[in-house]
N, C-alpha and C positions, 0 to 999 in steps of 0.2 A: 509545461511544454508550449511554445512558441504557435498557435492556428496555424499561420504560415507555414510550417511544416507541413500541414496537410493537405496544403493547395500545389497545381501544378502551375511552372511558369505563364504557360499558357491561360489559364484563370486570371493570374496575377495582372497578364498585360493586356488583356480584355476588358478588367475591372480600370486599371489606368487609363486606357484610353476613353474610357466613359466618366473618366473623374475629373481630366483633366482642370476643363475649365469649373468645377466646382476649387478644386485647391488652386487656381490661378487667383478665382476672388476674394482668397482669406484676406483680412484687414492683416496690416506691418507685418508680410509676409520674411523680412529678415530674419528672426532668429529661425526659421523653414530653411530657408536657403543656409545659411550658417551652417545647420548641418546637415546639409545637402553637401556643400562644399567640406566638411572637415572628414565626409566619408568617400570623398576625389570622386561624388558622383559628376560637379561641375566643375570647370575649368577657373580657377582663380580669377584670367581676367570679365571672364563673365560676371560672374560674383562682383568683384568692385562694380562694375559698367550699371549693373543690377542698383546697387546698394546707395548712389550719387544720384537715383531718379528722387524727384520729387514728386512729379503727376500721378497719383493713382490712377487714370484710365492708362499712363503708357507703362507704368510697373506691371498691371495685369498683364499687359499682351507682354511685357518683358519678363514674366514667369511661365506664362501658356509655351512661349518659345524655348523655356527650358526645357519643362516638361518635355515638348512635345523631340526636342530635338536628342532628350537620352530615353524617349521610346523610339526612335530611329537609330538612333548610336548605338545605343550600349541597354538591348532588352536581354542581354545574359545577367545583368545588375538588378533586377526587377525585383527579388526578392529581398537582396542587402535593402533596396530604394523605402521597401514599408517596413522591413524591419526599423528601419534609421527614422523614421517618422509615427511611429507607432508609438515610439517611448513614452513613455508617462510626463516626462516633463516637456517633451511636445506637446503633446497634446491637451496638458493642462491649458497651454497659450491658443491654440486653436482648435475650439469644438467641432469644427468641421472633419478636422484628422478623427476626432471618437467619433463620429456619427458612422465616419468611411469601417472604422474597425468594427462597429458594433456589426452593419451590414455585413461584412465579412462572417463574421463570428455565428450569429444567428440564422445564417442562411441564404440571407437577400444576397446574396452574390449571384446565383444560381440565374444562369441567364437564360428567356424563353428560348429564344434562337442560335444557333450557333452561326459563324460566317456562313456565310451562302457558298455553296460548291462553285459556282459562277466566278462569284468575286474571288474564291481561291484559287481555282485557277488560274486567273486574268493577273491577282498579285507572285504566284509563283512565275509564271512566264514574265512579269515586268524585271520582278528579281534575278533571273537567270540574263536578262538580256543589258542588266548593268551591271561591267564590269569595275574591276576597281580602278582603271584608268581615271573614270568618269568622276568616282567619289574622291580621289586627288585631287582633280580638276576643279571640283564643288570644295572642297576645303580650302584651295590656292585661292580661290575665287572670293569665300570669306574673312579669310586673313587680309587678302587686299583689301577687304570692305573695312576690316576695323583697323587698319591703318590710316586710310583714307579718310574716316571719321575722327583718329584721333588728329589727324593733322589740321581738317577742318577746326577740329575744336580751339585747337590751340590758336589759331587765327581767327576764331571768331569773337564775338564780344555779346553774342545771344548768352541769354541765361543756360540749365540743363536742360528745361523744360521743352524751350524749344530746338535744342538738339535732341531731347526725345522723340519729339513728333517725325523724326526720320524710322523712328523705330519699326519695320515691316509689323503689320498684323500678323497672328497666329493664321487664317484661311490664307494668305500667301504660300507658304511651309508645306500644307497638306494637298494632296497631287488628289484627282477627281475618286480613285476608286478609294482613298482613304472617306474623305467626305463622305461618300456612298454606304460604306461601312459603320460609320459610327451614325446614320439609321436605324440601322438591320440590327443596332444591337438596342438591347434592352431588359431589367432584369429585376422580380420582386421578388419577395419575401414568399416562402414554401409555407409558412405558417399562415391561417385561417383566421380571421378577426377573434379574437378571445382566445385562440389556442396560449397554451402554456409554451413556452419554448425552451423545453429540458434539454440540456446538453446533448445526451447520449441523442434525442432524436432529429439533432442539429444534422442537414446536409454534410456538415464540413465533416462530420464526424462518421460516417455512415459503416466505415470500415478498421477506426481507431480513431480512440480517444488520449487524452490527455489528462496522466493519472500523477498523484503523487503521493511520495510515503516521507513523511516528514518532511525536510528538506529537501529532497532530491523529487527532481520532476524525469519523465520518460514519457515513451507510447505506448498504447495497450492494443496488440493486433486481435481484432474481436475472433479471429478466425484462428487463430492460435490459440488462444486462449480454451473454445471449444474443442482443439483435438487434442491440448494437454496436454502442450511443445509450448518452447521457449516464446513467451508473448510479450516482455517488454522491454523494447528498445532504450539501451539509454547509454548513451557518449559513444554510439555508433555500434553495441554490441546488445546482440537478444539474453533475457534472463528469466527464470521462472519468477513466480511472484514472490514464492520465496527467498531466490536469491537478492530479488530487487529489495526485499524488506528488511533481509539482511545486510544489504548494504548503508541502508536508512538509520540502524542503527536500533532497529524495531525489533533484533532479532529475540529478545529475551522472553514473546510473548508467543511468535508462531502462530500470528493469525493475520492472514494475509488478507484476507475476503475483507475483514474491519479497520487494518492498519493501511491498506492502498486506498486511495481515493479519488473520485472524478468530480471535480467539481463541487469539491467538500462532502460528497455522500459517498460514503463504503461501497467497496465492490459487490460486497455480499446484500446489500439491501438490491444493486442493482441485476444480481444472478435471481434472487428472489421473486422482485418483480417482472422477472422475464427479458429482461431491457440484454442482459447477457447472458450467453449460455457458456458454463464450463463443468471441464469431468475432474476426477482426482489424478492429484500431482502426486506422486512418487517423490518427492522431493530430490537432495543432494546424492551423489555419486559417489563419497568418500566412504571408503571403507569401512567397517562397522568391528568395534570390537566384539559382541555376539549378535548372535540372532536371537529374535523373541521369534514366540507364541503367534505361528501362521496366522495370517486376518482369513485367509481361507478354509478352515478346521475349525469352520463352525458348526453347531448339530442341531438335528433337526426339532421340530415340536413333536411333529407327530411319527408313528412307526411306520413313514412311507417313506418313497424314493425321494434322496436329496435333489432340488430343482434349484436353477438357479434364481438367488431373490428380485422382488421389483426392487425400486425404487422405493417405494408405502414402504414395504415390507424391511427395507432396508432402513429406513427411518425408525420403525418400530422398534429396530435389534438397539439402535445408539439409545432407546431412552432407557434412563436405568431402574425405572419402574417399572417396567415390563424383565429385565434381561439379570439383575442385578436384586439379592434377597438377603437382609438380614438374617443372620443362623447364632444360636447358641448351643452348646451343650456344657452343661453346669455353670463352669464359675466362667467360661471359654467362649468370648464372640468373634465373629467374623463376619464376612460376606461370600456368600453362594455366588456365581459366574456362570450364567445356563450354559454358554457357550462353550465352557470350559468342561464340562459335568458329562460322565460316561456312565461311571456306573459308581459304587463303593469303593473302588479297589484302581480303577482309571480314571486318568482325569485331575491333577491338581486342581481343585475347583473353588476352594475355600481359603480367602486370603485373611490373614491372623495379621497382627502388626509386624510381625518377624518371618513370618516367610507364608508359600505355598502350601496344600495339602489336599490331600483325598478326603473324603468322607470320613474312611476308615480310619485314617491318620488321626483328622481332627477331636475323632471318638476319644483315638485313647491317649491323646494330648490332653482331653480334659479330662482325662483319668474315669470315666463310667466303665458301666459293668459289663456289656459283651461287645464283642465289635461286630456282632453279628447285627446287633438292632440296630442300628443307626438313623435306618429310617425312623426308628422311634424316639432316638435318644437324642437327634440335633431337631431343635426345634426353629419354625419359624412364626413369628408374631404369636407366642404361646402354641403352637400347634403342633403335634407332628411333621417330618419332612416328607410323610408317607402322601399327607394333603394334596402337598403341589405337585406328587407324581401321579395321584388318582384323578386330577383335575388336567393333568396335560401338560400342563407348567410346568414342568420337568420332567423331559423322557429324553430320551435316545435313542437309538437304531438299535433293533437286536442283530446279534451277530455279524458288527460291524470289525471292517477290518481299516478303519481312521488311525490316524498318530496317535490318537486319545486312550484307542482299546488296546491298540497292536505298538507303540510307541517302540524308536531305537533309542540310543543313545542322546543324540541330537535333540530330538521332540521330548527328551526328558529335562534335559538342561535349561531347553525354551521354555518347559514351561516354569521354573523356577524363579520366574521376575513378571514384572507386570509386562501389560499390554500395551498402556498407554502411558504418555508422557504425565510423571508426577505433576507436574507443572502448569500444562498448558489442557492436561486432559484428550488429549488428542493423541490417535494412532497414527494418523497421516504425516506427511511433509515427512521430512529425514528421517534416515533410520533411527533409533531406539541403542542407547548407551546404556546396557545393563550394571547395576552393583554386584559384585560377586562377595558383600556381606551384608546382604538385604533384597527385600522384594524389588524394590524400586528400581524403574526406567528413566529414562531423560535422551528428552529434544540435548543434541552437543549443546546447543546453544540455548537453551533456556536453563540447563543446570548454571547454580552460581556456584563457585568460579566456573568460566562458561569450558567446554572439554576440548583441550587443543589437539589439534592431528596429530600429532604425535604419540598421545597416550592413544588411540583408536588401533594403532598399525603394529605394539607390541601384545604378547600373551602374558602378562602380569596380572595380577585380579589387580583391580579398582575398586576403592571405595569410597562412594557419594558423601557432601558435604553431611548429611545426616550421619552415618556414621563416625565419619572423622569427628564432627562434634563429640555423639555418645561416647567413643573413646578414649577422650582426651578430656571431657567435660570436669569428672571430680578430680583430679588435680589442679583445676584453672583458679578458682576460688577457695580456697580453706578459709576466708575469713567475710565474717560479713559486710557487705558495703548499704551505705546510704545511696540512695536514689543520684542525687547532685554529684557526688562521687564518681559516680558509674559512668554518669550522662557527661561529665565534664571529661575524658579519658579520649584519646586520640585512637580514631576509630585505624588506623592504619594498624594499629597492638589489636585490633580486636575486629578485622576480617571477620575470621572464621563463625564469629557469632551472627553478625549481623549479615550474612549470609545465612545463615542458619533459619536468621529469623524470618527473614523476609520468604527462604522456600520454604519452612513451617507455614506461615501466613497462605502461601500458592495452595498448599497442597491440601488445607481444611475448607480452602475457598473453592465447594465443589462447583457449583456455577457458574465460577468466575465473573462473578459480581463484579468487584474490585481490579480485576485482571488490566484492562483496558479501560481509555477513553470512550469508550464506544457505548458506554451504560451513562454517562455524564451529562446531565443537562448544561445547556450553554453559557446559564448566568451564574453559574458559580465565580464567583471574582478572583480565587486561588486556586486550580483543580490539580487531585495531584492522586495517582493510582499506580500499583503494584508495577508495572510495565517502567514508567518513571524510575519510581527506586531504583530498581534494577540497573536503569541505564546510567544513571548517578554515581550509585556504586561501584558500575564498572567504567566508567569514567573518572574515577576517584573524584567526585565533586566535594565528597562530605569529609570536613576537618574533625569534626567531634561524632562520638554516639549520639549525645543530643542532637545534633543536627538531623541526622537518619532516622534516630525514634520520631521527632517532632515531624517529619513527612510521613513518617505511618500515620501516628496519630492525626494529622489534615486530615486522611480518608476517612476514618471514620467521623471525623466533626462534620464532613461536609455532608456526610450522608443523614447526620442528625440532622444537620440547621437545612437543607433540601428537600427531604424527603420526609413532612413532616406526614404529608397524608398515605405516603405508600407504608400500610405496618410491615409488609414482606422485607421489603427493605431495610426498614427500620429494625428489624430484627435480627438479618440479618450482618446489618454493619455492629448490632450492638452484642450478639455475639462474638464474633471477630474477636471485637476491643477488647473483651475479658477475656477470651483466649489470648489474645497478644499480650497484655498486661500479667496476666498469667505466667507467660513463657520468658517475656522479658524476664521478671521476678528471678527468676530460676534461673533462665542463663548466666544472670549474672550477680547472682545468691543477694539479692537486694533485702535487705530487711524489712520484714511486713507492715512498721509504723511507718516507713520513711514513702511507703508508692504512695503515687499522687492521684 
């Protein structure tokens, strides 16, 4: 996003008038003028009259005079006038225009004084009392002048040089309270000898910043963004950040806080340090083909009155150390969901690869002996479940009357699927696309293929690419393929797998390691993560499987050859790989001599 967006005209023509004669002195100030003139800031015949000087003392005062005469003409232009001289390939020609941009940028704009009440007076009354008769008369008056001049010229036999020296000074032009005025102004840097000058604490920025998600650039209203309403402006219209990130094209990852950026640093690193403040988004408006599992119908630890949580406490519930317990009974694992957990009998609480369950349920899915025990018979980390309810880690309200104990219709159905997006791991941002043949939820737009409006707004069950795979998978291959075979095969015949693989890959990636750029150090010379794929894929960028497998396969080499000294890392890119290598195999019934 363009600084200039952020400044008022009034700034702009304050700063000009105090720059003037710095940009009158640039050395071969013609390509300046050139595109002064190709944006009809100057008059053509200025421009030539300009362009035929030879003397540098009388080209300076014949550029002061531009300036100076379309900050009297034409101060409604003052923005287009630094945009048009800002550009890069300006300003490569003349260091003066970057020095003027950087002051802009880092704050030196920021003037001690503002005009003097005095002199604004004195110039509102001088303006009111000249009509436009007058400025006719002043324009017939110059017209005559450079008629006059060219007629002399043509009769004369002096060189340019010394038809320049007729050229009026720049203090000729400016009338006494002008003079007076560019005194009174004066204007340095807000920054401190050694301070650091971070963006977000830049004057210019004080109320919005200049973010961008990919490609696309906008503005971030800091004030909006903390009442979590539409905070970024972009081609004249406000968007959440989600919507902004979806239009980036970032949408396959559903992490806005890491995919928008100021200044190359994450939003979320800058909500973190304080630098911003924002609450939770509710995401998208479209209509949802079910509801989940209330975020509110949470329960409590202890047998006391439900309060509402802090913050801390609120953090506590997301870690899944605390909130989330491995459980067996016999040959049958799963995971415990304190949040979910009521009693035996309420409460799908225990999620199995294939669906939801209660305690009771889970019991006699793994076929034990009464369903009475269960406290005894699901075990956690070797232990009884009886443990984590004598230690508090797991209780509930007695004689509670929640969805959980008292449950209708509705809060039975919800609880039938997850909570959070298979995907991106996350409850927030848009509603939750349930599978009606499997546990699994999905962000619309992070399930691959992503879930068009249409399928959201009928009552059809839907079933996620996971299933369509399991479905459809043992008649895909009856026979066995070699590796080069497989890899060489035109991924457009083979969608559905490579889909498949890539949200297998999301959804064992509990972390999200791999998810985003956002985990990536800088010098990696190839970098290439889960988020990527995705948008390749759905951009049909990939001709072959080999193409697709060899970008998974990048993430983990890069996490070998980078992260030599992190083991957590290393360990966990080198699981991944076996698992992917694994599934590959399988998808596409590759023969075990032929993987690489």
């Amino acid at each position: 996003m363009d600084p200039l967006y952020f400044l008022e005209s009034e700034d702009l023509l304050r700063f000009f008038h105090c720059k003037k004669t710095e940009m009158s002195c640039m050395e071969k100030p013609h390509t300046f003028l050139s595109q002064l003139r190709d944006h009809d800031l100057i008059p053509e015949d200025r421009y030539q009259k300009v362009s035929r000087m030879k003397s540098k003392e009388n080209l300076k005062k014949a550029v002061y005079e531009i300036l100076d005469l379309l900050e009297r003409k034409r101060p409604q232009h003052i923005h287009l006038f630094w945009r048009c001289v800002f550009e890069e390939v300006i300003m490569s020609q003349y260091p003066t225009l970057r020095l003027l941009r950087n002051s802009l940028m880092d704050g030196s704009y920021r003037f001690h004084e503002p005009f003097s009440e005095e002199l604004e007076k004195k110039q509102t009354k001088k303006n009111k009392m000249k009509d436009v008769s007058e400025e006719e008369e002043e324009e017939e008056e110059e017209l005559k002048s450079v008629k006059k001049k060219r007629k002399q010229r043509r009769q004369s036999v002096c060189d340019d040089d010394e038809e320049e020296e007729e050229q009026p000074g720049p203090s000729s032009l400016l009338t006494p309270g002008q003079r007076k005025k560019s005194k009174k102004i004066c204007f340095s840097s807000p920054l401190k000898k050694g301070q650091k000058g971070d963006i977000w604490t830049w004057g210019l920025f004080r109320s919005q910043l200049p973010v961008n998600c990919g490609d696309l650039e906008g503005s971030l209203s800091k004030q909006r963004l903390a009442q979590g309403e539409k905070c970024i402006l972009f081609q004249k219209q406000w968007f959440t950040p989600g919507e902004f990130e979806k239009r980036a094209g970032k949408e396959s990852s559903k992490n806005w806080k890491w995919n928008i950026r100021c200044n190359d640093i994450p939003l979320g690193k800058l909500i973190e340090e304080g630098q911003l403040t924002s609450t939770k988004y509710k995401g998208g408006s479209k209509k949802v083909k079910k509801s989940l599992f209330p975020s509110d119908q949470e329960v409590t630890d202890e047998d006391e009155e439900v309060e509402e949580p802090t913050e801390q406490q609120q953090e506590d519930e997301d870690d899944k150390s605390q909130t989330v317990f491995r459980v067996t009974c016999g040959a049958e694992a799963g995971t415990l969901h304190k949040k979910r957990f009521a009693s035996g009998t309420c409460g799908k609480s225990i999620r199995t690869e294939t669906s939801w369950m209660t305690p009771v349920e889970f019991v006699k899915e793994a076929s034990c002996q009464t369903d009475a025990l269960w406290r005894r018979d699901i075990k956690w980390e070797g232990k009884p479940l009886s443990v984590l309810i004598q230690e508090k880690k797991l209780i509930h309200k007695l004689l509670c009357d929640c969805s959980l104990c008292k449950p209708d219709h509705k809060d039975l159905e919800n609880q039938k699927n997850d909570d959070e997006c298979c995907v991106c791991k996350r409850e927030d941002g848009p509603d939750l696309v349930v599978c009606d043949h499997c546990p699994r939820s999905f962000h619309q737009m992070c399930h691959l293929p992503q879930v068009e409006d249409a399928i959201l707004g009928d009552d059809k069950p839907w079933m996620c690419t996971f299933c369509v795979f399991r479905t459809t998978q043992q008649w895909r291959y009856s026979d066995k393929l070699e590796t080069r075979a497989a890899m060489s095969q035109q991924i457009s015949q083979h969608m559905l797998e490579c889909h498949y693989l890539l949200l297998y890959l999301y959804s064992v990636d509990e972390e999200q390691t791999f998810a985003s750029d956002s985990n990536l150090v800088s010098v990696i010379q190839t970098p290439m993560w889960f988020d990527k794929v995705a948008d390749k894929l759905q951009k049909k960028e990939y001709q072959t499987v080999g193409e697709f497998v060899s970008d998974v396969q990048l993430i983990f080499t890069n996490c070998a050859t980078y992260n030599r000294d992190n083991v957590e890392l290393l360990t966990s890119g080198s699981r991944l790989k076996e698992l992917f290598d694994g599934e590959l195999k399988r998808v596409f019934n590759i023969s075990e001599q032929t993987v690489d």
